[in-house]
Phi, psi and omega in degrees: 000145176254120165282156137261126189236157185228162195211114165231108188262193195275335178235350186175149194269128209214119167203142240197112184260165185194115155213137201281342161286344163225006174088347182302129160254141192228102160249130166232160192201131171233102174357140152263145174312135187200142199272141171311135190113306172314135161268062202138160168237172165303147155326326200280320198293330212259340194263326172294309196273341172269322167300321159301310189285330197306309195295330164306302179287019181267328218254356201274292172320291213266042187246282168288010152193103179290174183115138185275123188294157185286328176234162173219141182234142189211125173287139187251330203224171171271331166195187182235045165276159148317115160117327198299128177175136176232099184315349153294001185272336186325284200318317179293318187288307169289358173255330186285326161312289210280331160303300136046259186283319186256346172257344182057076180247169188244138151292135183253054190299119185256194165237192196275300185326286199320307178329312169255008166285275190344274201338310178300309192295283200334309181273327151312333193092018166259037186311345200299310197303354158001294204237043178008218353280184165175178207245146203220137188239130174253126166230078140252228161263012188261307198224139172217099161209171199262135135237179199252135190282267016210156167307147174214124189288344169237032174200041172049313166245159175236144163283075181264097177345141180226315179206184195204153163297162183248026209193222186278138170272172196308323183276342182269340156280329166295306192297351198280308191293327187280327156339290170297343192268008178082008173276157187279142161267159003293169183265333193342274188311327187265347164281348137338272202293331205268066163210327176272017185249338155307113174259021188263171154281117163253125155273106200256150173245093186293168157269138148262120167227099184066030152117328178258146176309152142266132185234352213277002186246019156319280208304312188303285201302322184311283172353271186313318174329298194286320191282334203251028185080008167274137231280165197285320195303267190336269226285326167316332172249350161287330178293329165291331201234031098303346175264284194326287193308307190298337169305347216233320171284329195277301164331300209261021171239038189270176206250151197331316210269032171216014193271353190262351202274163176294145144253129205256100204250107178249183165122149172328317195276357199289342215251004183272106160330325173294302161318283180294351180269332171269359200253335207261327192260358172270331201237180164270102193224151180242106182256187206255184197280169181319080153128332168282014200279324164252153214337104189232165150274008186264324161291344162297312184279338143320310219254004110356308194268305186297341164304326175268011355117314235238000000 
């Protein structure tokens, strides 16, 4: 059987073919445009870029692996609290509905969150964790939060917030800080390498309140950095290596009884060398394989096969 799995996310347009009998993945995926200088797009432009790019990148998918799919699974939302909706999720949720609908397949609705927990399991090789529990950290430019993993018979998993940034997130202190420095968005990648040209240690002291983080005095100390002539490497790695100390406070303030459970780290900032080499050498953390950490369709289209499955 084949999924379609589709993902329009706050930054990129994401669709993903899967088929479970032999495991073949097909992904494609494209940024949305965002003019220099900018953090970010509007909601109504981003909901415009997706509707323009998806259908290309569909025909791009089924180019290489044809054939009408048996399912289609789609992020509707960002997470699955009450409330949660981003009018970019539309353009995925209407093409998946009227495919749907003209093929008479069954629509899968997921969230973006779950989409990128899958993703992790998935490219690691940890499917078992599947079906939990464990405790899972989403760190983007969307999301900063720790959540409890558990089973669920009618969305294969279920999520419950355990802690959070109270402020600014962790991809948002980053694109903030990549700004001043003159980087392109999103800043991830290039504040990545312009951090591994640093040799100093910052022992950053995070805040904590009840287990969740403060970010918001990232940007201000980078800022004063920049302002008193210190080198773009040196404030790339105090800024990392402050989202990294709160990531880190955040591990070590969860509560006993989840402290034995697997831990899962997924989400875009997930993918900065500097994280994993210092967060991977305090915990056991399963992180995701090499190009999957950030906004992709393929754990949306995974967790499509383990559903029907369920």
């Amino acid at each position: 059987m084949t999924g379609l799995g589709l993902d329009t996310s706050n930054y990129t347009t994401s669709v993903a073919l899967y088929r479970d009998d032999d495991g073949t993945l097909v992904s494609r995926r494209k940024l949305l445009p965002v003019k220099p200088g900018e953090l970010g797009l509007r909601q109504s432009d981003a909901v415009f870029h997706h509707t323009v790019q998806l259908p290309a990148l569909m025909q791009e998918a089924f180019d290489e692996m044809p054939g009408a799919p048996d399912r289609i699974a789609v992020s509707i939302s960002p997470t699955g609290e009450a409330g949660s909706y981003m009018p970019c999720f539309l353009p995925g949720k209407t093409m998946a509905q009227g495919l749907g609908a003209a093929l008479g397949i069954p629509v899968i609705p997921v969230t973006h969150q779950a989409g990128h927990i899958a993703a992790v399991l998935y490219s690691a090789g940890r499917t078992e964790l599947v079906y939990g529990p464990f405790v899972a950290f989403h760190v983007s430019g969307g999301t900063t939060e720790a959540v409890a993993v558990t089973p669920d018979e009618k969305t294969v998993f279920a999520c419950r917030p355990l802690a959070r940034s109270l402020d600014l997130k962790a991809g948002q202190a980053i694109d903030r800080v990549g700004k001043l420095l003159g980087l392109p968005f999103p800043a991830g990648k290039a504040l990545d390498a312009l951090s591994l040209q640093s040799d100093k240690t910052y022992r950053v002291r995070p805040f904590l309140r009840d287990g969740s983080c403060s970010l918001s005095g990232v940007e201000n100390r980078c800022r004063a950095m920049l302002e008193k002539g210190e080198s773009a490497p040196d404030i790339a790695n105090y800024c990392l290596s402050a989202v990294i100390a709160a990531l880190e406070g955040m591990v070590l303030a969860l509560d006993e009884s989840f402290r034995d459970m697997p831990l899962v780290f997924s989400g875009g900032v997930t993918e900065n060398t500097l994280l994993r080499r210092s967060l991977g050498a305090k915990f056991d953390i399963v992180f995701a394989g090499q190009g999957f950490a950030a906004d992709n369709a393929t754990g949306v289209a995974w967790l499509g096969s383990v559903w029907s499955r369920v």
